[in-house]
C-alpha positions as a LaTeX table, in Angstrom:
\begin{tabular}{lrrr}
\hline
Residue & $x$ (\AA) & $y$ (\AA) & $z$ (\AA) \\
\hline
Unk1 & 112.48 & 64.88 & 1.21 \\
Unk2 & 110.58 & 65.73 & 4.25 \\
Unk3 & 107.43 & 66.08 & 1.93 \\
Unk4 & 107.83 & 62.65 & 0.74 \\
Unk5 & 108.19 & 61.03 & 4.26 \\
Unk6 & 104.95 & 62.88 & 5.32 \\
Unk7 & 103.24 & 61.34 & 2.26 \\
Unk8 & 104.48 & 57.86 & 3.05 \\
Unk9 & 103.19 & 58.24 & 6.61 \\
Unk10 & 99.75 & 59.16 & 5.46 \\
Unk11 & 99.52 & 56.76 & 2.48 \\
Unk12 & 100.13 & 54.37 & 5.21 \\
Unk13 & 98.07 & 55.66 & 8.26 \\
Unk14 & 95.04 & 55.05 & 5.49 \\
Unk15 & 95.96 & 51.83 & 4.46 \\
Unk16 & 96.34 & 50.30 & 8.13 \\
Unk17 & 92.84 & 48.75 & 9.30 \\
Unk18 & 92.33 & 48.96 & 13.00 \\
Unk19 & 92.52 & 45.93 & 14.81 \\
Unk20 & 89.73 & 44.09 & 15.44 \\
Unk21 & 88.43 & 42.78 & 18.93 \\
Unk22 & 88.96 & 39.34 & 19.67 \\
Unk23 & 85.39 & 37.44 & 18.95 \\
Unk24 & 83.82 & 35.47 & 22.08 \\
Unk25 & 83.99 & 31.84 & 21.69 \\
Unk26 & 79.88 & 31.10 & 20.48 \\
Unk27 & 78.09 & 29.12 & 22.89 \\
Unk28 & 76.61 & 25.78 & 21.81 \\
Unk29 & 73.17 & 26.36 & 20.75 \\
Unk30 & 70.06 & 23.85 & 22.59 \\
Unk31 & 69.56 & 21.16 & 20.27 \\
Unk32 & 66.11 & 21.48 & 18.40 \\
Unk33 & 63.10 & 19.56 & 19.84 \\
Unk34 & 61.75 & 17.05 & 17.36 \\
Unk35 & 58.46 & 16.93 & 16.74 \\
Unk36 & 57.62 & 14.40 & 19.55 \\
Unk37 & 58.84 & 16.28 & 21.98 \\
Unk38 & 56.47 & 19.13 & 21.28 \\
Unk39 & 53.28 & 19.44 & 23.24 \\
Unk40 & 50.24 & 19.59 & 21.70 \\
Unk41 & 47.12 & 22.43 & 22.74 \\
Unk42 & 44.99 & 20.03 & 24.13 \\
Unk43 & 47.42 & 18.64 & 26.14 \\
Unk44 & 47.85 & 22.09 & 27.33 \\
Unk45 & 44.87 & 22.39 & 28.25 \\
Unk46 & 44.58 & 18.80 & 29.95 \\
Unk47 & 47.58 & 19.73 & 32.10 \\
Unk48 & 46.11 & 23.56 & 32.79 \\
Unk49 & 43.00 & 21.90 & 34.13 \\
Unk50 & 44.84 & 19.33 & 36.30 \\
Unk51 & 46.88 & 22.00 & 38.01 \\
Unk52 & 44.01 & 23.70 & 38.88 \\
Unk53 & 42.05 & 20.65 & 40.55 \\
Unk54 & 45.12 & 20.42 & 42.47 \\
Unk55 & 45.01 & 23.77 & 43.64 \\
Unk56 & 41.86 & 23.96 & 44.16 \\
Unk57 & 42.31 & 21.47 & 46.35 \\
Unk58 & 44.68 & 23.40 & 48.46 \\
Unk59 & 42.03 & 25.93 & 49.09 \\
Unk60 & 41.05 & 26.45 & 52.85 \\
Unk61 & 37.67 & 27.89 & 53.11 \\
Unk62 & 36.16 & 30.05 & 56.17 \\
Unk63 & 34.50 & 28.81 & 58.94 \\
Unk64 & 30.81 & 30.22 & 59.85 \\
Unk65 & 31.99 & 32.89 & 62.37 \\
Unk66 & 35.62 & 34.15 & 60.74 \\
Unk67 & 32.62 & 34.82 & 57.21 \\
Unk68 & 30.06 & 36.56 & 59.26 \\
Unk69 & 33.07 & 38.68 & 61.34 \\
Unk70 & 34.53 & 39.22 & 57.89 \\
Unk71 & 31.25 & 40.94 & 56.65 \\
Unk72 & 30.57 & 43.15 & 59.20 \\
Unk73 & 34.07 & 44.68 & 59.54 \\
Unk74 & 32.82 & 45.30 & 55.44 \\
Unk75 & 29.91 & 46.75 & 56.22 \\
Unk76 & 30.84 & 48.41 & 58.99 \\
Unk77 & 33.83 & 49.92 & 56.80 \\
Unk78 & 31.40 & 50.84 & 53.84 \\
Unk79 & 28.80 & 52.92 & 55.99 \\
Unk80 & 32.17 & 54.44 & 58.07 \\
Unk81 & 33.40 & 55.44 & 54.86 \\
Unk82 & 30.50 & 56.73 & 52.96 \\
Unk83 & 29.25 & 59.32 & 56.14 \\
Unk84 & 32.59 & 60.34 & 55.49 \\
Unk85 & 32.04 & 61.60 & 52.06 \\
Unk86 & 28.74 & 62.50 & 53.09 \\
Unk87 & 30.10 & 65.15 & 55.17 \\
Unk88 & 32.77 & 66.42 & 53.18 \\
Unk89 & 30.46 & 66.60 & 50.64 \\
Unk90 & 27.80 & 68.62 & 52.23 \\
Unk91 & 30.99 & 70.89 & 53.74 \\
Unk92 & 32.05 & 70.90 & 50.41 \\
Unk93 & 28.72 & 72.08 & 48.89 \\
Unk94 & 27.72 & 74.93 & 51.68 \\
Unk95 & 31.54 & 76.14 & 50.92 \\
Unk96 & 30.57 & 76.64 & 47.85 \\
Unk97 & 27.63 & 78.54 & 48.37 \\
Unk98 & 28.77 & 80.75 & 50.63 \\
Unk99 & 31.48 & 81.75 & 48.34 \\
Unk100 & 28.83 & 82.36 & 45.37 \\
Unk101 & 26.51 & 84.04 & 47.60 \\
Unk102 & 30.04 & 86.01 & 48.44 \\
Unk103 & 30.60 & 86.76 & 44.71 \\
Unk104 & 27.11 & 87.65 & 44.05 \\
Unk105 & 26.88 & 90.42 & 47.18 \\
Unk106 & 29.99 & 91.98 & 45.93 \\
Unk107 & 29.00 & 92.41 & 42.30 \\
Unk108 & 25.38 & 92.60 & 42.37 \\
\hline
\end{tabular}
């Protein structure tokens, strides 16, 4: 009897589908745009080049002595910075050297 009831339990463990999650409500979808409210490429491209006329408008330009100040700090930056490397790369070089010449003592 006891078999049975274990048999019924099962037949009916496998036969029971698990419940299912509740669904979220769907959202209403954007209607689709007709073909007259699509824009076309070369209005696109009108509209690309009239944003940029109006920015370029916005532009403020440099006077005479903020565009000559502005290239010598440059300059001034680019010769700084390339004695720099100069340097490290004669220190660099003579390191070198003087570890070869090093090598070459010992071995030769």
């Amino acid at each position: 009897m006891a078999h049975e009831k274990d048999e019924k339990l099962e037949k009916t463990a496998k036969s029971e589908k698990p419940a299912k999650a509740e669904k979220a409500p769907k959202q209403d979808k954007p209607a689709k745009k007709d073909k007259k409210d699509k824009v076309g490429f070369f209005t696109k491209i009108a509209k690309f080049f009239r944003d940029y006329r109006s920015e370029f408008k916005k532009l403020v330009w440099p006077t005479g002595p903020q565009l000559l100040r502005n290239c010598a700090v440059v300059f001034t930056s680019i010769i700084v910075c390339g004695a720099v490397l100069a340097l490290l790369d004669f220190g660099f070089s003579q390191g070198v050297k003087g570890l070869w010449n090093l090598v070459v003592y010992f071995i030769g």
